[in-house]
mmCIF file of the N, C-alpha and C atoms, coordinates in Angstrom:
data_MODEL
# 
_entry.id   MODEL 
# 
loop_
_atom_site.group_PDB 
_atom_site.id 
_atom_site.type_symbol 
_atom_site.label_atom_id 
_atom_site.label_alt_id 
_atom_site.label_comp_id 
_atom_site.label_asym_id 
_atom_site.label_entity_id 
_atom_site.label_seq_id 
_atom_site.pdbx_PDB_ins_code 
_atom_site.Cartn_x 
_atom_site.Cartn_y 
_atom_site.Cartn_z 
_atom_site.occupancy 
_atom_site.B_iso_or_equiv 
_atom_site.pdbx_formal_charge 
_atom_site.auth_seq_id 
_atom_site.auth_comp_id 
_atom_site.auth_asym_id 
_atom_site.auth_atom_id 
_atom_site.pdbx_PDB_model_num 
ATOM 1   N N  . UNK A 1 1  ? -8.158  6.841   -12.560 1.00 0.00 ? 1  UNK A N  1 
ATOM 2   C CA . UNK A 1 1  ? -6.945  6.221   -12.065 1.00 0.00 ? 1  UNK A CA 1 
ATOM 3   C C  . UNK A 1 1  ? -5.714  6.888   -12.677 1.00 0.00 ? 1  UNK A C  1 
ATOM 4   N N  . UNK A 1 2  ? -6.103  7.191   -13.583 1.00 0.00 ? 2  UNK A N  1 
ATOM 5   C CA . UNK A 1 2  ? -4.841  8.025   -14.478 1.00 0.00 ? 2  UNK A CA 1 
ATOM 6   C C  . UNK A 1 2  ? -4.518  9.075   -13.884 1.00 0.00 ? 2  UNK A C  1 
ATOM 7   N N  . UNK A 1 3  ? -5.233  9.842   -13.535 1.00 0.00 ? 3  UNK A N  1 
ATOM 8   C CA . UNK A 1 3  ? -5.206  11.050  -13.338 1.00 0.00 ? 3  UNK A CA 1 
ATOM 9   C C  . UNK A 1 3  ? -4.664  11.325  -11.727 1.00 0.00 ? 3  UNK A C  1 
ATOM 10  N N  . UNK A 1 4  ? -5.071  10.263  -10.681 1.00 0.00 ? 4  UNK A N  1 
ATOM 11  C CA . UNK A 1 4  ? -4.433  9.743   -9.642  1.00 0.00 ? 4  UNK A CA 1 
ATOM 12  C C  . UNK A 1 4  ? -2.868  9.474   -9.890  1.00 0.00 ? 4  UNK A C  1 
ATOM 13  N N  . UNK A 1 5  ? -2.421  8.546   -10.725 1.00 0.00 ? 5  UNK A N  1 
ATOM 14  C CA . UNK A 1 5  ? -1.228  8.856   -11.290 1.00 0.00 ? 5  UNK A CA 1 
ATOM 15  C C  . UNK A 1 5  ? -0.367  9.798   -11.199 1.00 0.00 ? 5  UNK A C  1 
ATOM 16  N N  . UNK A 1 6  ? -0.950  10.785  -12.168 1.00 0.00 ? 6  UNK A N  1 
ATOM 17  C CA . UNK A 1 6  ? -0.216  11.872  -12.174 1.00 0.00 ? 6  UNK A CA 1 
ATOM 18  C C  . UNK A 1 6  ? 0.130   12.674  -11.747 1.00 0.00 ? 6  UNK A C  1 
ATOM 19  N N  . UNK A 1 7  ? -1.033  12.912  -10.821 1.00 0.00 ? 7  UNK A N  1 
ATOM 20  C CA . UNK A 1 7  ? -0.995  13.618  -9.641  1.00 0.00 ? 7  UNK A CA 1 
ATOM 21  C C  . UNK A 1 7  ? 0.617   12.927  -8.301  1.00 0.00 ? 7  UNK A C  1 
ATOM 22  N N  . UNK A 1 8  ? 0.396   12.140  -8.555  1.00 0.00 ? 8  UNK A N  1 
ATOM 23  C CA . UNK A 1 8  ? 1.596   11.154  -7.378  1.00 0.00 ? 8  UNK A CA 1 
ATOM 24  C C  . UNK A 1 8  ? 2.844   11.126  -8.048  1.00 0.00 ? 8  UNK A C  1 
ATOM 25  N N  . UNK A 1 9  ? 2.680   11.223  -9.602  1.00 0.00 ? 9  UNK A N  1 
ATOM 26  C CA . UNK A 1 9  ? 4.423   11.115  -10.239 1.00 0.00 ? 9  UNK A CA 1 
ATOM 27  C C  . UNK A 1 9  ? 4.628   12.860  -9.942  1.00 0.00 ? 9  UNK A C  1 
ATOM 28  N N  . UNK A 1 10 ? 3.816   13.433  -10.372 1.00 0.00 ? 10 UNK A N  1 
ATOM 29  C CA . UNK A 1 10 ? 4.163   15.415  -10.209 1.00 0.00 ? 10 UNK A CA 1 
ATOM 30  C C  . UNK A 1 10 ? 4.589   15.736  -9.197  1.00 0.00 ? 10 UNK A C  1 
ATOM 31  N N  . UNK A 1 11 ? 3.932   14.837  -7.978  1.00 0.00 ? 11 UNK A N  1 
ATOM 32  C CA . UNK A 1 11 ? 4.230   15.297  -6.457  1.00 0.00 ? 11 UNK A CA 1 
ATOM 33  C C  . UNK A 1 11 ? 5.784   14.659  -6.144  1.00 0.00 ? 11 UNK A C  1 
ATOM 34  N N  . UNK A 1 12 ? 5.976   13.139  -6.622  1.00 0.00 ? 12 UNK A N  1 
ATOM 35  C CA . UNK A 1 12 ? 7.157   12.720  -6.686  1.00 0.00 ? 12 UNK A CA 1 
ATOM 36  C C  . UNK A 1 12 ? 8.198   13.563  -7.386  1.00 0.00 ? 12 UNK A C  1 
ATOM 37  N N  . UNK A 1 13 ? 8.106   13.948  -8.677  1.00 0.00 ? 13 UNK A N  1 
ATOM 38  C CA . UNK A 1 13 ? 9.343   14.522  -9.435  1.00 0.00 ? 13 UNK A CA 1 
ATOM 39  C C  . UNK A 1 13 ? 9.509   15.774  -8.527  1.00 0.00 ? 13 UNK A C  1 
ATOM 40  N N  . UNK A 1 14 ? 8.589   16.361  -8.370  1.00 0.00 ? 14 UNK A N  1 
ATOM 41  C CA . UNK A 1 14 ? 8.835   17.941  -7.843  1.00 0.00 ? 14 UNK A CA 1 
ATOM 42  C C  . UNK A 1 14 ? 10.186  17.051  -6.309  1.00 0.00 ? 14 UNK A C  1 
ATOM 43  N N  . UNK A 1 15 ? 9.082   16.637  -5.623  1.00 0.00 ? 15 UNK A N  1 
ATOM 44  C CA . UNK A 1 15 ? 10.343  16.637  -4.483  1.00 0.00 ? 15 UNK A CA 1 
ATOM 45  C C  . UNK A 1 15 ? 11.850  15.620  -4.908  1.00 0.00 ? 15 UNK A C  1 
ATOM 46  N N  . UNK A 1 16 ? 11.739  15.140  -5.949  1.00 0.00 ? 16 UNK A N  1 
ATOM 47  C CA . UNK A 1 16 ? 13.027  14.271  -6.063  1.00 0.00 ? 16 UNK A CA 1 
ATOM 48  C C  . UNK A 1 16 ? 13.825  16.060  -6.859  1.00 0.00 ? 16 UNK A C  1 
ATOM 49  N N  . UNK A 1 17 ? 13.245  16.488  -7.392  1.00 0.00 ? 17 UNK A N  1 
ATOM 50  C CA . UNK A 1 17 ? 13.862  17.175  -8.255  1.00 0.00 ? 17 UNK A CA 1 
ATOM 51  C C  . UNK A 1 17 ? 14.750  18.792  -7.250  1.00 0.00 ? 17 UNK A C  1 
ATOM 52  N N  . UNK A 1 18 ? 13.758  18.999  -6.430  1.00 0.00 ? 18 UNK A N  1 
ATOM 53  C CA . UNK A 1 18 ? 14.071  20.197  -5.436  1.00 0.00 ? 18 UNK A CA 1 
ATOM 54  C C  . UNK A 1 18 ? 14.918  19.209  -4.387  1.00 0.00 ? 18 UNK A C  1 
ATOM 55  N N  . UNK A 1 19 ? 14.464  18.269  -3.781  1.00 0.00 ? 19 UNK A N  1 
ATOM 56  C CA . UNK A 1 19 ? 15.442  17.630  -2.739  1.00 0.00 ? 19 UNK A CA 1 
ATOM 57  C C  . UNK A 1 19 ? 16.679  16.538  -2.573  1.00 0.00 ? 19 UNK A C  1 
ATOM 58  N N  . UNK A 1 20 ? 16.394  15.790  -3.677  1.00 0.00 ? 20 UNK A N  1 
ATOM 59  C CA . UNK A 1 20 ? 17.175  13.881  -2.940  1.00 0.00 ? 20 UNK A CA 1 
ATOM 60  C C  . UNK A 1 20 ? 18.056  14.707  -4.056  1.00 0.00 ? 20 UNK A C  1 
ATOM 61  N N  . UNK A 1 21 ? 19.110  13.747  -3.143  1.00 0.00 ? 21 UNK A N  1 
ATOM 62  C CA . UNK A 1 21 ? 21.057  14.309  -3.776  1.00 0.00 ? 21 UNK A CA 1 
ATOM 63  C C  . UNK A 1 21 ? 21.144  12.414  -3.736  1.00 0.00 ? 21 UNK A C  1 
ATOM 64  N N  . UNK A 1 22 ? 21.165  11.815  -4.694  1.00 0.00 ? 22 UNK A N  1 
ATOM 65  C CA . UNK A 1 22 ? 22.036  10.918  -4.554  1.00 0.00 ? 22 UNK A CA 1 
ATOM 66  C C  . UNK A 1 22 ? 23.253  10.407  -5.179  1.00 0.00 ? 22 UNK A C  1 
ATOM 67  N N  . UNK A 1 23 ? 24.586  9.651   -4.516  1.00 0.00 ? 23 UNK A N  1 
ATOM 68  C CA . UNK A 1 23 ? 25.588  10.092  -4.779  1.00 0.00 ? 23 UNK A CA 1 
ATOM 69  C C  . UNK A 1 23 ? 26.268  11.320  -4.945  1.00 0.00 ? 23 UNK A C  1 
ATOM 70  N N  . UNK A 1 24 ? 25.867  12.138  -4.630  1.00 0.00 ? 24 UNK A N  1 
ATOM 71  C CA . UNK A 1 24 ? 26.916  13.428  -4.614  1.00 0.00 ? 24 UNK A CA 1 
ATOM 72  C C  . UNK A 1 24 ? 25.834  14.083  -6.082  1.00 0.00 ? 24 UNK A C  1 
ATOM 73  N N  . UNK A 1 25 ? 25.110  13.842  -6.566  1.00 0.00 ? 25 UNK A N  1 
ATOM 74  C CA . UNK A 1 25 ? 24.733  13.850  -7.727  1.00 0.00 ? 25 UNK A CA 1 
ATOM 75  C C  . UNK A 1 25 ? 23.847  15.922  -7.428  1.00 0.00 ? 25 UNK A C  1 
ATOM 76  N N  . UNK A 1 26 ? 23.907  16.692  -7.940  1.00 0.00 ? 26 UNK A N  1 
ATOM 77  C CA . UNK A 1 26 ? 22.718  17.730  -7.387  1.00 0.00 ? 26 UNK A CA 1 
ATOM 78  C C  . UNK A 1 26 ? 21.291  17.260  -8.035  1.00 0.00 ? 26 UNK A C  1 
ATOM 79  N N  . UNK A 1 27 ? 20.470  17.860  -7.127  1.00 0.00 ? 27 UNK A N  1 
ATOM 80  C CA . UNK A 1 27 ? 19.356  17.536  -7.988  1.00 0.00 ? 27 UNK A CA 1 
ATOM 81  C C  . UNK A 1 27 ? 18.484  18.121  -9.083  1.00 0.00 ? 27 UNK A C  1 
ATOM 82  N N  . UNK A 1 28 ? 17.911  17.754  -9.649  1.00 0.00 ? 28 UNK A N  1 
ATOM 83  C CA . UNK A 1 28 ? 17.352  18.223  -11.230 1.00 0.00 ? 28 UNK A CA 1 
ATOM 84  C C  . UNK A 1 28 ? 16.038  17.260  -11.242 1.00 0.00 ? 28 UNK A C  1 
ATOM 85  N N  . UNK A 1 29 ? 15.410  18.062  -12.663 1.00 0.00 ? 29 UNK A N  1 
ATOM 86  C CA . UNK A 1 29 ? 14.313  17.558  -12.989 1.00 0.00 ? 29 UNK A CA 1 
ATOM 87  C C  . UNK A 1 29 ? 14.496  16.096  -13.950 1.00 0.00 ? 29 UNK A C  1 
ATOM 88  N N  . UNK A 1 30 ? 15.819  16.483  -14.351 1.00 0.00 ? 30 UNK A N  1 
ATOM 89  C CA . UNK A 1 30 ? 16.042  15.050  -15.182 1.00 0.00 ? 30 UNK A CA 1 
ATOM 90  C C  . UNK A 1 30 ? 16.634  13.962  -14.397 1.00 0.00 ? 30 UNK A C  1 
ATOM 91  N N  . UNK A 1 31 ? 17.389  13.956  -13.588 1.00 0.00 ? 31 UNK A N  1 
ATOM 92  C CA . UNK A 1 31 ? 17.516  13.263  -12.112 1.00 0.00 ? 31 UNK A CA 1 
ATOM 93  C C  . UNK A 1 31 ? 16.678  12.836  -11.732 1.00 0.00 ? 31 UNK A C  1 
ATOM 94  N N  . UNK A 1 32 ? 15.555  13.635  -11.216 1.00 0.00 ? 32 UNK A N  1 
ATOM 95  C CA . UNK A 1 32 ? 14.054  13.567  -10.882 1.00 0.00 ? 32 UNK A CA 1 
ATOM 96  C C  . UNK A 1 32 ? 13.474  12.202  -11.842 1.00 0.00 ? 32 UNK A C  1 
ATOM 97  N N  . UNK A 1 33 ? 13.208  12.654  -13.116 1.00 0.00 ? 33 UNK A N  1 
ATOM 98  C CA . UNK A 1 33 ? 12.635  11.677  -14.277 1.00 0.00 ? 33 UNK A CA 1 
ATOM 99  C C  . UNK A 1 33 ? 13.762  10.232  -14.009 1.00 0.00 ? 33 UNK A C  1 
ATOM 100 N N  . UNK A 1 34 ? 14.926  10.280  -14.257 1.00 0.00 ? 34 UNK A N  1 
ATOM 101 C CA . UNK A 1 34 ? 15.579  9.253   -14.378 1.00 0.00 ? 34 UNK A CA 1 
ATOM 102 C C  . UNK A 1 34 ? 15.605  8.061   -13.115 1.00 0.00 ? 34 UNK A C  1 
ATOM 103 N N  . UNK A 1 35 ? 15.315  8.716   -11.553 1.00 0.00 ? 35 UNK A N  1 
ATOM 104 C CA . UNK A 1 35 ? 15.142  8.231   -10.551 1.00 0.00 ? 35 UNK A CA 1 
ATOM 105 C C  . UNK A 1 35 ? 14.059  7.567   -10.184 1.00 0.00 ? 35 UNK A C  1 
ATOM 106 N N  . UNK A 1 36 ? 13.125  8.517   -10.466 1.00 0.00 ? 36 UNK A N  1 
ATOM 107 C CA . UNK A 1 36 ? 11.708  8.531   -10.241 1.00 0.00 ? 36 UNK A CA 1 
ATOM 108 C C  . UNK A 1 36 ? 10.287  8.084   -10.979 1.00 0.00 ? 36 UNK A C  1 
ATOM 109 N N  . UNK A 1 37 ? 10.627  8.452   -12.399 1.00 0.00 ? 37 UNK A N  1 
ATOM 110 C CA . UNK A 1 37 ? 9.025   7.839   -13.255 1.00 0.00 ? 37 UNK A CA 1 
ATOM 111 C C  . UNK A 1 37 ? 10.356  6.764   -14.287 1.00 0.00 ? 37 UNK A C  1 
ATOM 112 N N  . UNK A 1 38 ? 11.044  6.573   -14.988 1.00 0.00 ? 38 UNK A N  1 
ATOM 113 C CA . UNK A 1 38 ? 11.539  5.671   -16.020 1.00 0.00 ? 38 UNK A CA 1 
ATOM 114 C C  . UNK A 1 38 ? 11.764  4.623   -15.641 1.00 0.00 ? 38 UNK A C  1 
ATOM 115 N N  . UNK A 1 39 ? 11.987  4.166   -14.179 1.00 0.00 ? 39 UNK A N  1 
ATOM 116 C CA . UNK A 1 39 ? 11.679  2.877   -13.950 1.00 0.00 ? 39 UNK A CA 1 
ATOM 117 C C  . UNK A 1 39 ? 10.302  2.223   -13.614 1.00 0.00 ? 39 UNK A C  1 
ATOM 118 N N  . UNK A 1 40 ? 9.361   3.415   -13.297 1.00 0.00 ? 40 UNK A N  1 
ATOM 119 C CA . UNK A 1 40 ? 8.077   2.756   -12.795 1.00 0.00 ? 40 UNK A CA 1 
ATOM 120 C C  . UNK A 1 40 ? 7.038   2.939   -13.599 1.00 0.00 ? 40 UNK A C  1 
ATOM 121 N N  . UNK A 1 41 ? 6.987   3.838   -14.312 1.00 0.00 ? 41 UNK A N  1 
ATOM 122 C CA . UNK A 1 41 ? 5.867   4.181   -14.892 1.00 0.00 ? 41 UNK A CA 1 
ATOM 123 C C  . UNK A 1 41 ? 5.381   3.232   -16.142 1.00 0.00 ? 41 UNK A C  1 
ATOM 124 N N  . UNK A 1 42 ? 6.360   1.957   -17.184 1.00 0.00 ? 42 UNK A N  1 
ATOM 125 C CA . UNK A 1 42 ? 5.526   0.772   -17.656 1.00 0.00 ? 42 UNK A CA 1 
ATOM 126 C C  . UNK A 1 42 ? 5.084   -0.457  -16.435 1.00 0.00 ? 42 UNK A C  1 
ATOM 127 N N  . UNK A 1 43 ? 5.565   -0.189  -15.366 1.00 0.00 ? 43 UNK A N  1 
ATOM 128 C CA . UNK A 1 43 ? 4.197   -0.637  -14.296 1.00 0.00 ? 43 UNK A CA 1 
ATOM 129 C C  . UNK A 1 43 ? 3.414   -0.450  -13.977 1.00 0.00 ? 43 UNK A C  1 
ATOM 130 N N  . UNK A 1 44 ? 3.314   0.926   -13.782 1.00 0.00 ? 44 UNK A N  1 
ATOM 131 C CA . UNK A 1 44 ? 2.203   1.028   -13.479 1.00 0.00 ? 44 UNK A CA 1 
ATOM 132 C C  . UNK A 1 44 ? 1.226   1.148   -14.336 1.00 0.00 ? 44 UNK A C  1 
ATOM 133 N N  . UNK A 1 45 ? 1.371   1.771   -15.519 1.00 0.00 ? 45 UNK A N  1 
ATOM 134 C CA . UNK A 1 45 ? 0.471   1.597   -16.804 1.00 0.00 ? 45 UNK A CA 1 
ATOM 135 C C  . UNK A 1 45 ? 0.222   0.245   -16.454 1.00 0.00 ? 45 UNK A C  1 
ATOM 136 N N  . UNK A 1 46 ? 0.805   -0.421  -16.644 1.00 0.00 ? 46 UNK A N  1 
ATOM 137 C CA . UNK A 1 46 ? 0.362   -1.969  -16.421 1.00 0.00 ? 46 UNK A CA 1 
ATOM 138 C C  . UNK A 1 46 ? -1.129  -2.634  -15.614 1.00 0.00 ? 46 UNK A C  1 
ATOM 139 N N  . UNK A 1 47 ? -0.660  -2.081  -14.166 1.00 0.00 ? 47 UNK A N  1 
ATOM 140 C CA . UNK A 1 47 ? -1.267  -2.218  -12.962 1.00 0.00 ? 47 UNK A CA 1 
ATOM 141 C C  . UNK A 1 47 ? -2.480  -1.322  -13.257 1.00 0.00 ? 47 UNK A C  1 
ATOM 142 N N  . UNK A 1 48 ? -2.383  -0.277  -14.045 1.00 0.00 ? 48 UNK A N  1 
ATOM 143 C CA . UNK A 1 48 ? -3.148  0.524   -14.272 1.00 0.00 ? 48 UNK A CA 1 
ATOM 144 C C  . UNK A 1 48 ? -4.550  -0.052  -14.992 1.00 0.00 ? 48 UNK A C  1 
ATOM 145 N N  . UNK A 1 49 ? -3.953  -0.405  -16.467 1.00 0.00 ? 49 UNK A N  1 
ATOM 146 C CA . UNK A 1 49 ? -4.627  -1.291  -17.126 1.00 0.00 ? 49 UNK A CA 1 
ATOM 147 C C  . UNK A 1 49 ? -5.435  -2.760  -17.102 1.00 0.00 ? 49 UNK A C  1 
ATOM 148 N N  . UNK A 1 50 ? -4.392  -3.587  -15.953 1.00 0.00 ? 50 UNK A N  1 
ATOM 149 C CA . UNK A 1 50 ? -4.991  -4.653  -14.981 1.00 0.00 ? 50 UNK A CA 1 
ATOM 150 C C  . UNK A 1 50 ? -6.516  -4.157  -14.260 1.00 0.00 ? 50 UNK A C  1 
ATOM 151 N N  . UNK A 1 51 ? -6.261  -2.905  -13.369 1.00 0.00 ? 51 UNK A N  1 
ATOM 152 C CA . UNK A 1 51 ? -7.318  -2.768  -12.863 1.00 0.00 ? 51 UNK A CA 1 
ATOM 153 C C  . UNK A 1 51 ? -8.682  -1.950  -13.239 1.00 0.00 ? 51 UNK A C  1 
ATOM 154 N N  . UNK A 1 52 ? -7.703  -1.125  -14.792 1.00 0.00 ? 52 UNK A N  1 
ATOM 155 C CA . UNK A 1 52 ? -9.780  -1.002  -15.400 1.00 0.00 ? 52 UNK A CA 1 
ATOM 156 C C  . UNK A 1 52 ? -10.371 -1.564  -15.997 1.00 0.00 ? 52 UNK A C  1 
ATOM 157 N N  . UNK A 1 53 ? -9.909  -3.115  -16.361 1.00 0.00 ? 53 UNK A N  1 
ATOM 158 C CA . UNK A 1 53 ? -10.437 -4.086  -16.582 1.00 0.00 ? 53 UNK A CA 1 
ATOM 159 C C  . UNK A 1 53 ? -10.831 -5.110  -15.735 1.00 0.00 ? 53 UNK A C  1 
ATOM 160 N N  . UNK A 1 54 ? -10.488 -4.866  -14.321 1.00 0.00 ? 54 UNK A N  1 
ATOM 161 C CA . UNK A 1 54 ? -10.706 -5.788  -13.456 1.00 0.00 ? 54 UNK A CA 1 
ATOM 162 C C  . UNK A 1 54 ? -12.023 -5.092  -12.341 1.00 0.00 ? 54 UNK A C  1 
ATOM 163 N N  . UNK A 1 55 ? -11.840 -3.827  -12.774 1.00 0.00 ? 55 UNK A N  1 
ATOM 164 C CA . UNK A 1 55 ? -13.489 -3.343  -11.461 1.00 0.00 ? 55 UNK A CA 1 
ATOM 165 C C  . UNK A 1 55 ? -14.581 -2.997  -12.333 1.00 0.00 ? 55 UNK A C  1 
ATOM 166 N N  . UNK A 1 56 ? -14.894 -3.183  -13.603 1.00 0.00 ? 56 UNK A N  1 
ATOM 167 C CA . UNK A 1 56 ? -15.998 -3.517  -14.048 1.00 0.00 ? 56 UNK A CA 1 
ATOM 168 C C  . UNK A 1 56 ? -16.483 -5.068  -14.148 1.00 0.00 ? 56 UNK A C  1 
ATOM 169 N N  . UNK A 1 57 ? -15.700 -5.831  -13.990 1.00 0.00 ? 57 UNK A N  1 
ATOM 170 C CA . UNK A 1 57 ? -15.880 -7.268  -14.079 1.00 0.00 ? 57 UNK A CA 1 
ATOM 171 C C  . UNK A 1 57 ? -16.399 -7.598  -12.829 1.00 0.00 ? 57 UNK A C  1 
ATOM 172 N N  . UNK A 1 58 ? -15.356 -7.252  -11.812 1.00 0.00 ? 58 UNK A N  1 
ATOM 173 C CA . UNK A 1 58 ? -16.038 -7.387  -10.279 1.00 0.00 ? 58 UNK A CA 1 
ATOM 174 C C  . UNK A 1 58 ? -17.631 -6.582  -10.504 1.00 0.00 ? 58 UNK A C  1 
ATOM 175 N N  . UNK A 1 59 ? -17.801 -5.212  -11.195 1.00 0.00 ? 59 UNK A N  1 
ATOM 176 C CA . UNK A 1 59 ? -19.143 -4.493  -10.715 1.00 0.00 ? 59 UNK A CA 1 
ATOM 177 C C  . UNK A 1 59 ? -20.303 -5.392  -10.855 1.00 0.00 ? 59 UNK A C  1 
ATOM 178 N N  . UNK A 1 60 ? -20.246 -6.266  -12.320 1.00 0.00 ? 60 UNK A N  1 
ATOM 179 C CA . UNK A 1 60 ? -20.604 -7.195  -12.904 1.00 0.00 ? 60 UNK A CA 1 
ATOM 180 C C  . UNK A 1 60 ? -21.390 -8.700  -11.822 1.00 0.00 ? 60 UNK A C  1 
ATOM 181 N N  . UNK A 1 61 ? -19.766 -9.208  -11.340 1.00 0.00 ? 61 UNK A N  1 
ATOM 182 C CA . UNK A 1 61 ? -20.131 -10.324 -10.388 1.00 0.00 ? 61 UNK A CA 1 
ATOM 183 C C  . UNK A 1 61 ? -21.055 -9.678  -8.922  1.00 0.00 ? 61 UNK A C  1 
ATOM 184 N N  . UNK A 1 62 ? -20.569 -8.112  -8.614  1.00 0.00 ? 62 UNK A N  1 
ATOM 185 C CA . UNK A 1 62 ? -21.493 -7.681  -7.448  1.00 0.00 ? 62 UNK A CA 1 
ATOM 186 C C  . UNK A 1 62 ? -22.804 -7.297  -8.147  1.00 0.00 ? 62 UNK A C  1 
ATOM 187 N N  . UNK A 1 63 ? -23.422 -7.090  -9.177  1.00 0.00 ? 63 UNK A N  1 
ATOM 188 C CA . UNK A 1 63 ? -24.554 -6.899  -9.484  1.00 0.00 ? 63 UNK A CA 1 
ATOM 189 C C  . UNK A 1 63 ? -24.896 -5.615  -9.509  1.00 0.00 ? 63 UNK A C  1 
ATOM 190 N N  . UNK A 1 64 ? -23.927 -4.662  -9.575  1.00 0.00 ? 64 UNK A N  1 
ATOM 191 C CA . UNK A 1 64 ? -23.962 -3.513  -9.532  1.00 0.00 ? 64 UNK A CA 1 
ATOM 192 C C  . UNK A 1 64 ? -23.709 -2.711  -11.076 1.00 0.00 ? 64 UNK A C  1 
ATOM 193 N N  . UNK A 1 65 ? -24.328 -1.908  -11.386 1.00 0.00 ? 65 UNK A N  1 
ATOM 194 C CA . UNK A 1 65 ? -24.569 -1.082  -12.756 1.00 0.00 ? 65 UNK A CA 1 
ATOM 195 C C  . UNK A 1 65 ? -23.391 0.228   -12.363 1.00 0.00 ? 65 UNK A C  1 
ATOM 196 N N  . UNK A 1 66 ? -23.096 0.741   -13.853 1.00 0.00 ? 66 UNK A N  1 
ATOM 197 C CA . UNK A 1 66 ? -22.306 1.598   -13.626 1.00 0.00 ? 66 UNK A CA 1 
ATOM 198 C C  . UNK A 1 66 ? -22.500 2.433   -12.009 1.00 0.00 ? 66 UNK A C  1 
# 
C-alpha cells in the first residue's frame, strides 16, 4: 500500500510541478510539495495504517490464511 502511495504522490508532484499555475504563481517542485503532498499525506498515512490493520482482521473473519 505504501508503495502504491508513492507511486500516486510522484505522479502527482511531477504534474503539479511541470503544469498547475495557481494564482499567477509559476510552477515548481516546492509548489508541487506545498499544494500537493503537505496537506494530504498525514491522511493518508492514516488511512494507510487504518487499512493494514483492517485486511488481516477481515482475512481472519473470511477464514482465509495469509
Amino acid at each position: 500500500m505504501l508503495a502504491g502511495l508513492l507511486v500516486i504522490y510522484s505522479a502527482g508532484v511531477t504534474w503539479l510541478g511541470l503544469f498547475a499555475r495557481t494564482g499567477g504563481a509559476t510552477p515548481g517542485v516546492s509548489a508541487a510539495f506545498s499544494a500537493g503532498v503537505y496537506p494530504f499525506i498525514a491522511p493518508d498515512l492514516i488511512k494507510l495504517a487504518i487499512a493494514a490493520g483492517f485486511v488481516p482482521a477481515l482475512w481472519r473473519l473470511l477464514g482465509r490464511s495469509h
